[in-house]
C-alpha positions in Angstrom: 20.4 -0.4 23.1 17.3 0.3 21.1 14.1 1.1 22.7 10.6 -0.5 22.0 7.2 1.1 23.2 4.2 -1.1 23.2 1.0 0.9 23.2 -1.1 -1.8 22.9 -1.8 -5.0 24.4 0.5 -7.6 23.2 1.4 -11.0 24.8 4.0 -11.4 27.7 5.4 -13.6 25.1 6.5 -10.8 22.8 8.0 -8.7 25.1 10.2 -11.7 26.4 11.2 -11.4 22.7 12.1 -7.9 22.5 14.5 -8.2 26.4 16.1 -11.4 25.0 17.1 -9.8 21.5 19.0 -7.3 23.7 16.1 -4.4 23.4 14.6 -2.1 25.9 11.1 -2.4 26.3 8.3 -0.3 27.8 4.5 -2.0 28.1 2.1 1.2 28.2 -1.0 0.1 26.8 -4.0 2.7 27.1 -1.9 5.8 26.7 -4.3 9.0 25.7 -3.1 10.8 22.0 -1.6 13.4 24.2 0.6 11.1 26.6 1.4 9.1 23.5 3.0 11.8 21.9 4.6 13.7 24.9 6.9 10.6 25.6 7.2 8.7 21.5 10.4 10.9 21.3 12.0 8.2 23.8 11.6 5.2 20.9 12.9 3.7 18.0 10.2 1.3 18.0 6.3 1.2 18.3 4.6 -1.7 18.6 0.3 -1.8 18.4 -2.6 -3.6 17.2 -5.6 -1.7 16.3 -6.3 0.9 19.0 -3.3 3.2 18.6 -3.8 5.6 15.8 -0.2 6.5 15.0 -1.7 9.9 13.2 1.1 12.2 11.3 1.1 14.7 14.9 2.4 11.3 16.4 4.8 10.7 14.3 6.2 14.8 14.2 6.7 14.1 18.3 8.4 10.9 17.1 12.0 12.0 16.5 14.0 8.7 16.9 11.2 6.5 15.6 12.9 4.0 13.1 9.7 1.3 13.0 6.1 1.2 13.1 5.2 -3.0 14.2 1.2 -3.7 13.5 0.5 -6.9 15.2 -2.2 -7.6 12.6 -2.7 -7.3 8.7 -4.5 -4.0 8.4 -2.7 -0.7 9.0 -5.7 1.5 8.7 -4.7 3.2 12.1 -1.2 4.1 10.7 -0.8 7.2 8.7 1.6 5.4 6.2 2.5 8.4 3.9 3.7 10.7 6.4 5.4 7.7 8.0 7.3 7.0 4.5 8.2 10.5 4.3 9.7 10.4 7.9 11.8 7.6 7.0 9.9 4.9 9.3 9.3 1.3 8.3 5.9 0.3 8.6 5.4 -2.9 9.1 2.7 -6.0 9.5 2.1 -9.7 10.5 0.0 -10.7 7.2 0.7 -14.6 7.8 0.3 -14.4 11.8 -4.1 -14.3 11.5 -4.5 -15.9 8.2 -6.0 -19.4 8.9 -8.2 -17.6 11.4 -9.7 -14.7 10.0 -10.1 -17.5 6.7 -12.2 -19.6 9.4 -13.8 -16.9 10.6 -15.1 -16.3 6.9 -16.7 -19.7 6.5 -18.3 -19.8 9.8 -20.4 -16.7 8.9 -20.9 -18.3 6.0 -22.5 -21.2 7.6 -23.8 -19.2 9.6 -25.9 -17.3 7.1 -26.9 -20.1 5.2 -28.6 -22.0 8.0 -29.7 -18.7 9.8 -28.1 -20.4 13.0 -28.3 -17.0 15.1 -31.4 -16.4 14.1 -32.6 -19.6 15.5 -30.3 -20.0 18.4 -32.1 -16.6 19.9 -35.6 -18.5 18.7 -35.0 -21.6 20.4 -33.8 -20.0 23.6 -36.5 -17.6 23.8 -39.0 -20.8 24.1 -39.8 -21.0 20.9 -39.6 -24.4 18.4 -39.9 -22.7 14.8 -38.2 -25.6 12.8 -40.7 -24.3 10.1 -39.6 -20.9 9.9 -35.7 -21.6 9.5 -35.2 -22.8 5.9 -31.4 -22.7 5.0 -29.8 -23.6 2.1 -26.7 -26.3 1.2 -23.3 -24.9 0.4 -22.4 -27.7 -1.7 -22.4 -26.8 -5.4 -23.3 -23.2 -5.0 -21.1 -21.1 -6.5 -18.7 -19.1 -4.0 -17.3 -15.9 -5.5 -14.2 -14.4 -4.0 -13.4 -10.6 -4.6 -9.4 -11.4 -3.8 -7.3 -14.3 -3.9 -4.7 -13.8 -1.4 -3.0 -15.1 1.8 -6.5 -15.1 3.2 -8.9 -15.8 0.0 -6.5 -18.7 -1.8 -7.3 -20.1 2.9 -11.1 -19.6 1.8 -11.5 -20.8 -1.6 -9.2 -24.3 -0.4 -12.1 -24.8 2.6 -14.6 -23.9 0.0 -13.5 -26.4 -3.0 -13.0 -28.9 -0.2 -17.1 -28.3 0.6 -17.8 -29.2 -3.0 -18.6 -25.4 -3.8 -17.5 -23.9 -7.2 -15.1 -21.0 -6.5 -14.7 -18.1 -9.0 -12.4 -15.0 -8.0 -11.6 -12.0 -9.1 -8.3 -10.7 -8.5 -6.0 -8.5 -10.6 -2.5 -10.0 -9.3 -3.9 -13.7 -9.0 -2.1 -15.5 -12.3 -3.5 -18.3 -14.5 -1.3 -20.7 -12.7 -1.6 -20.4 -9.3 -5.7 -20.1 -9.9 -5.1 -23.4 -11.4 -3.6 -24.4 -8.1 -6.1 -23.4 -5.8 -8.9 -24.7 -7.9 -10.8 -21.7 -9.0 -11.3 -19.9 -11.8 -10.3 -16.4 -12.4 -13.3 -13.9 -13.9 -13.6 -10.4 -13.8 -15.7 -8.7 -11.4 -19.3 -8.3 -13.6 -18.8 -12.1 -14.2 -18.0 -12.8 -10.4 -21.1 -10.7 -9.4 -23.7 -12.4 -12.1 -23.0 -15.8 -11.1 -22.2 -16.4 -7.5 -24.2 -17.2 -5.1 -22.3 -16.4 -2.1 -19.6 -13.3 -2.1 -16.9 -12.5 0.3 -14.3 -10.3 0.5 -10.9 -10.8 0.9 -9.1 -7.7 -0.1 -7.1 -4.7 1.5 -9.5 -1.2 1.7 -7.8 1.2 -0.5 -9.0 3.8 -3.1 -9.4 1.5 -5.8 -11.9 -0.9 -3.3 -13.6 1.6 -1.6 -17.0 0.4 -1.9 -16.4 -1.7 -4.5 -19.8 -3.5 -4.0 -21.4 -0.5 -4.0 -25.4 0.2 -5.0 -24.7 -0.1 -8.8 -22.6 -3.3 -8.2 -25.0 -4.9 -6.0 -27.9 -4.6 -8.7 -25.4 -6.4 -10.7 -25.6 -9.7 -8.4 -27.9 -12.5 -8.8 -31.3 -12.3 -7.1 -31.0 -14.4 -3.6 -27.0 -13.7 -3.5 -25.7 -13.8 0.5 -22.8 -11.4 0.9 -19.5 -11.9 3.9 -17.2 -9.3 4.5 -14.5 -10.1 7.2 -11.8 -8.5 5.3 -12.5 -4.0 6.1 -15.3 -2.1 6.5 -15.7 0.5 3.6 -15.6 -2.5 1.1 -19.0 -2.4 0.6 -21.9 0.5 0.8 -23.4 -0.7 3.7 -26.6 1.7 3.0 -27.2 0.2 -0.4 -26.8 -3.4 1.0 -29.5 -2.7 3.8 -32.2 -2.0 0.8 -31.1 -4.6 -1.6 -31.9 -6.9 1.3 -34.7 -5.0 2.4 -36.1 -5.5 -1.1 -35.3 -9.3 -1.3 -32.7 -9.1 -4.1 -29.8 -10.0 -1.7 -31.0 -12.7 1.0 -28.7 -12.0 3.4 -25.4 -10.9 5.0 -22.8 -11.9 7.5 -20.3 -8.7 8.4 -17.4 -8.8 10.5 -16.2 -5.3 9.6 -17.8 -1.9 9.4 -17.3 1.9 7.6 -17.0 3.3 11.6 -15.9 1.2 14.5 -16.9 0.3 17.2 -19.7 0.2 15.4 -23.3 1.1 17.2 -25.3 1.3 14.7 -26.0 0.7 11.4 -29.2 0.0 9.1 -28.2 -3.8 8.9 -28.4 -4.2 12.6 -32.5 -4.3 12.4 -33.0 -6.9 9.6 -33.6 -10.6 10.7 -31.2 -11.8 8.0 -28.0 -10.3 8.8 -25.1 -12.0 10.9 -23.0 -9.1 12.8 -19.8 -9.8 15.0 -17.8 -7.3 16.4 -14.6 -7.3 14.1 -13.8 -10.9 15.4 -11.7 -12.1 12.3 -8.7 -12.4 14.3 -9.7 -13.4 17.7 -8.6 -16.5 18.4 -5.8 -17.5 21.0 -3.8 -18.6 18.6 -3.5 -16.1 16.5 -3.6 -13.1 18.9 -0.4 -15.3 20.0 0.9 -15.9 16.3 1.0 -11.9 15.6 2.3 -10.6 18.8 4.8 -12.9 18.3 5.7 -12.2 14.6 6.0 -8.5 15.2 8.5 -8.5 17.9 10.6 -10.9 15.8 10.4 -8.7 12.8 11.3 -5.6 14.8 13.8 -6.8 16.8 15.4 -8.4 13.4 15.2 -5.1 11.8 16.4 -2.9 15.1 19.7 -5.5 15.6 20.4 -6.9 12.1 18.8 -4.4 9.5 16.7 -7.0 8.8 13.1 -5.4 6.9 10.0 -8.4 7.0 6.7 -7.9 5.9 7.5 -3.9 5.2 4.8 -2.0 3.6 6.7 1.2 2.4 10.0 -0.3 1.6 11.5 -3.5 -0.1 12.2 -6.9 2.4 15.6 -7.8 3.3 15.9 -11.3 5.1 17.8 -11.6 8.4 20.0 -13.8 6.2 20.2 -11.3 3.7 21.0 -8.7 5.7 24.9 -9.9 6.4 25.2 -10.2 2.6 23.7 -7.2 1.6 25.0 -4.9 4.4 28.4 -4.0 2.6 26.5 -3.9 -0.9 24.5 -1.4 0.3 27.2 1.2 1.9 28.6 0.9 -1.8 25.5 2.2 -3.4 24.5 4.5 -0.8 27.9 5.7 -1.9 27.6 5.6 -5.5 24.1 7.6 -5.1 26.3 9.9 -2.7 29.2 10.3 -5.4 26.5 11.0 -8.4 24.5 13.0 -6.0 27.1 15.8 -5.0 28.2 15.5 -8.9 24.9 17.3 -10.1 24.7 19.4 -7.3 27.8 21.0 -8.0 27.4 21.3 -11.3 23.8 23.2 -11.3 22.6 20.4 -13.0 19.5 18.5 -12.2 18.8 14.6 -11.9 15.9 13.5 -14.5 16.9 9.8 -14.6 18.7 7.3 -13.2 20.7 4.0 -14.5 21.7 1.5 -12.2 23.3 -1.9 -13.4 24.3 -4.6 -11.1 26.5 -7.0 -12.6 28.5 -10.0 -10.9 28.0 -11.7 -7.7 25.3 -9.0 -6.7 23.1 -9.4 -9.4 22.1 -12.8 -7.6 21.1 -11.1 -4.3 17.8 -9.2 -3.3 18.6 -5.9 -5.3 15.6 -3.9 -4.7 17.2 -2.4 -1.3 20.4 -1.9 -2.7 18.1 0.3 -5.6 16.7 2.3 -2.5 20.1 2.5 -0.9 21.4 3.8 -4.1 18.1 6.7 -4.5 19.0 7.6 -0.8 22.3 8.6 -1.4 21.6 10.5 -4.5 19.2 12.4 -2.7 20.9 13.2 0.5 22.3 15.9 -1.2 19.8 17.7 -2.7 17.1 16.9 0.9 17.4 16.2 4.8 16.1 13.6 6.7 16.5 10.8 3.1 16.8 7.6 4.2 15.9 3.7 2.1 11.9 3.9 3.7 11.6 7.2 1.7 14.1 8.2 -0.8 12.4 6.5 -3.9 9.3 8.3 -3.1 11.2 11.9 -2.5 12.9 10.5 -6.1 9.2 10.4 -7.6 8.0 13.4 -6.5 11.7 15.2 -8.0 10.7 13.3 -11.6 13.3 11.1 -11.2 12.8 8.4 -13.5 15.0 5.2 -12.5 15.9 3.3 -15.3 17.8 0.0 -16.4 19.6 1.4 -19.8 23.2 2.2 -19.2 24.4 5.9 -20.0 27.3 7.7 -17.9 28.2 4.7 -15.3 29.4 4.7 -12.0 30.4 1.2 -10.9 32.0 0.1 -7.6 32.8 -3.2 -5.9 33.9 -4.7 -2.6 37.0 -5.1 -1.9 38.4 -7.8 -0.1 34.5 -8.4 0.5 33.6 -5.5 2.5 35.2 -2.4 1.8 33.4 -0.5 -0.6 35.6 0.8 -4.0 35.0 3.1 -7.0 36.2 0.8 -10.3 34.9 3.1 -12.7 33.5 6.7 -13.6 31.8 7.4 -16.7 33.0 4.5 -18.5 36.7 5.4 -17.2 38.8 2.8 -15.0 39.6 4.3 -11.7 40.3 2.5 -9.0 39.4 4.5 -5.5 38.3 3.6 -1.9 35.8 6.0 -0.4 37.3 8.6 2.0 35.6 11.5 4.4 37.2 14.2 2.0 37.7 13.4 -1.7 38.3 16.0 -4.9 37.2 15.1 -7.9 38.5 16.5 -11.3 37.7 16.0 -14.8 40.2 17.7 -17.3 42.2 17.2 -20.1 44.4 14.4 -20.6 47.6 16.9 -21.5 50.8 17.1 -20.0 51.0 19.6 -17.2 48.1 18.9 -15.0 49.2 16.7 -12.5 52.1 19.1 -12.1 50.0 22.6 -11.6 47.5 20.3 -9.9 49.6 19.0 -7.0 51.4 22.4 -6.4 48.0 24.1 -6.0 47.1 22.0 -3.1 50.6 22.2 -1.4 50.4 25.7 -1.7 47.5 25.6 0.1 49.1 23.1 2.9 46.5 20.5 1.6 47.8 16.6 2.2 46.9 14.3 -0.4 46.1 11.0 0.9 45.3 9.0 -1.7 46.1 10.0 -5.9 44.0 8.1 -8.7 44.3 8.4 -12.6 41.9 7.5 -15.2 41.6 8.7 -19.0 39.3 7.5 -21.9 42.0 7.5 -24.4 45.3 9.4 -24.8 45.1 12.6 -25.0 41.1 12.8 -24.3 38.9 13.7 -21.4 40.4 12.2 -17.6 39.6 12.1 -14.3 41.8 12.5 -11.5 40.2 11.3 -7.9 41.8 12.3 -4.8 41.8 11.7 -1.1 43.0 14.5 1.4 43.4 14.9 5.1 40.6 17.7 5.2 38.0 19.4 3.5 39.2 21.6 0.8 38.3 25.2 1.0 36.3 26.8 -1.5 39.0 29.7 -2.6 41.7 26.7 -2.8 38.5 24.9 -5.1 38.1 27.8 -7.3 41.8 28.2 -7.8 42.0 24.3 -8.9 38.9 25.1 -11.6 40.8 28.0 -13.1 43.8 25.5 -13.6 44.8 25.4 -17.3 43.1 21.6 -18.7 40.6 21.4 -15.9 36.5 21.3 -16.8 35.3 20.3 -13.7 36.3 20.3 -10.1 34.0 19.3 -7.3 34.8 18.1 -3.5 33.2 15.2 -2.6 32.3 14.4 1.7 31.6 10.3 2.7 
């Protein structure tokens, strides 16, 4: 039975989920670093929001760890690389907070515009300044979003639907679906001249660390308002105190900050300035909505294989995950088959071909691609699994490639059992055993005959026997199945075998 620790709060609802999908749950929210890591050997599973920083210490303690659940969008407490490189999925619940933290944005955008904080404090302090609190309309101002995803494409419908003109900038947003949503797509300087309301709606990362930062701020339009309820670090929050300060920006409504909790900051003493305490997501429905998503996800990836919402690996559906489950023992096999090939030989992988053909080339084939890189690299590393072999096959200089050189194709037969069909553009039909010998030699009378005796003489069994040449009298291969492991002496005598080139043992 696999076994889930929560380490944050989560809803009583989710951990229903995780006891009726069959798992073992444990609910131990507050836990210090230390305590954490003296007991995350016990789990396959971690389940957290924000507080739990799973830090690459945590994850050495973590010996049967298989998944990371955030119950949230940003992993910013999750130390993702050395997560990959373990071989644990990391995953999140980007739909789960969407339409909230999307509401969240236009509130402090309202907010901002008709300084309702400011007066709200005003009016209960027993004053009546109507005079001093002069907003401005959103309706035809020009709303400029710096990304266009689940979240921005949420904000930039609310905001065409308020009559606002919405440009965004967004590498990945296409012609199309801008024409969808309404907006037009500019690049950032554009975005930045002409709108007069920004907010942020993209992931922190090294390319948008800061990315309104002093020198991009100078580049907006005199009286701009600026939201950020996407992650603090998106925008220099030093530079934004004095371009407010100096009445080039009129104002800003933040969500999110560099350093949270956050206690202080330069924006915290300007009048103009709307601050909550990292509220995007907190609403009762979506605190719900996540909690919920993430135990589905894990338990559909701890029971089924199933991989939703992964951030170091590819998805595979729980109804892809039936389909796919045979397809992928048959690459992990082909990888294993090619893998032990090189090995043996000296040689060393630069670049792999892998062609899917048939009935499979209409499935998800992006986890059968990392099921293939894992079993090429299980020989050559330990600990290679799907999260992390096509990383370990980037940092090797393994370039994986769609032209076709020397092949290795297999199929399933009778739908589930995995089988060789062909070697290096040779025919050879072979099902997968624990102990195989593989032989390349010339295609000459004699072989079989030397062949065979040399493994009787050595009280070796053949299982299974399996023939397959280019053309007469050219280069063969002979695949076998036997009862054990052959011994190297009994492998070196088959190599010095009159015809032979290559002789290799092979272990499934």
């Amino acid at each position: 039975m696999p076994k889930v620790l929560i380490s944050d709060k989560l809803s009583p609802a989710a951990v229903e989920i995780f006891r009726r999908r069959g798992i073992e749950v444990d609910v131990k929210p507050g836990l210090s670093p230390a305590d954490l890591r003296a007991i995350i050997g016990d789990y396959d599973g971690l389940a957290i929001r924000s507080a739990t920083k799973v830090t690459r210490e945590l994850l050495d303690a973590a010996t049967n760890l298989k998944v990371v659940g955030r119950a949230g969008i940003g992993v910013d407490n999750v130390d993702v690389r050395s997560a990959t490189a373990r071989g644990v999925v990391v995953m999140n619940t980007p739909l789960g907070n969407t339409i909230t933290t999307a509401e969240h944005a236009i509130a402090m955008m309202f907010a901002l515009a008709r300084q309702i904080p400011e007066a709200s404090a005003s009016t209960k302090a027993g004053k009546w300044e109507k005079n001093r609190f002069m907003g401005v309309e959103l309706t035809a101002k020009t709303l400029g979003l710096v990304g266009c995803g689940n979240i921005g494409s949420i904000v930039a419908d609310r905001a065409v639907a308020l009559k606002m003109k919405v440009v965004a900038y967004d590498p990945y947003l296409s012609e199309k679906r801008a024409l969808e949503l309404g907006v037009e797509k500019v690049e950032l300087d554009d975005l930045l001249a002409r709108a007069d309301f920004i907010t942020l709606h993209t992931p922190l990362t090294d390319a948008t660390r800061n990315i309104l930062s002093r020198e991009a701020l100078a580049k907006t339009r005199k009286g701009v308002r600026i939201i950020n309820c996407a992650r603090g670090g998106l925008v220099d929050e030093a530079a934004l105190a004095e371009a407010i300060q100096s009445g080039h920006v009129a104002g800003a409504a933040l969500d999110v900050f560099e350093t949270e909790p956050a206690t202080e900051s330069p924006l915290f003493a300007l009048d103009n300035v709307v601050c909550t305490p990292h509220l995007g997501a907190a609403t009762a429905e979506a605190q719900e909505n996540v909690a919920l998503q993430v135990a589905e996800q894990m338990s559909d990836f701890l029971i089924a294989g199933a991989v939703t919402n992964a951030i170091n690996m590819p998805s595979v559906s729980a109804e892809d995950a039936p389909r796919l489950k045979p397809y992928m023992a048959l690459c992990r096999q082909l990888g294993a088959f090619a893998g032990q090939l090189t090995q043996a030989k000296e040689g060393v992988i630069r670049r792999v071909t892998i062609e899917y053909e048939g009935q499979v080339a209409g499935l998800n084939i992006r986890p059968l691609t990392a099921a293939v890189l894992a079993g090429l690299m299980s020989p050559l590393m330990e600990g290679i699994n799907m999260v992390n072999a096509s990383v370990a096959a980037r940092d090797h200089g393994i370039d994986v490639a769609e032209t076709v050189h020397d092949r290795l194709a297999g199929t399933l037969f009778a739908g589930s059992r995995p089988r060789i069909v062909e070697i290096k553009g040779i025919r050879v039909e072979a099902d997968f055993a624990p102990h195989m010998l593989y032989v390349t030699n010339q295609d000459k009378p004699g072989f079989i005959g030397r062949f065979g005796a040399t493994l009787a003489g050595a009280g070796i069994n053949i299982a299974t026997f399996h023939l397959g040449r280019a053309e007469e009298g050219g280069d063969a291969i002979c695949l076998v199945s036997v009862d054990e492991k052959v011994p190297e002496e009994v492998l070196a005598m088959v190599r010095t075998l009159p015809l032979v080139m290559q002789a290799t043992t092979l272990a499934f």
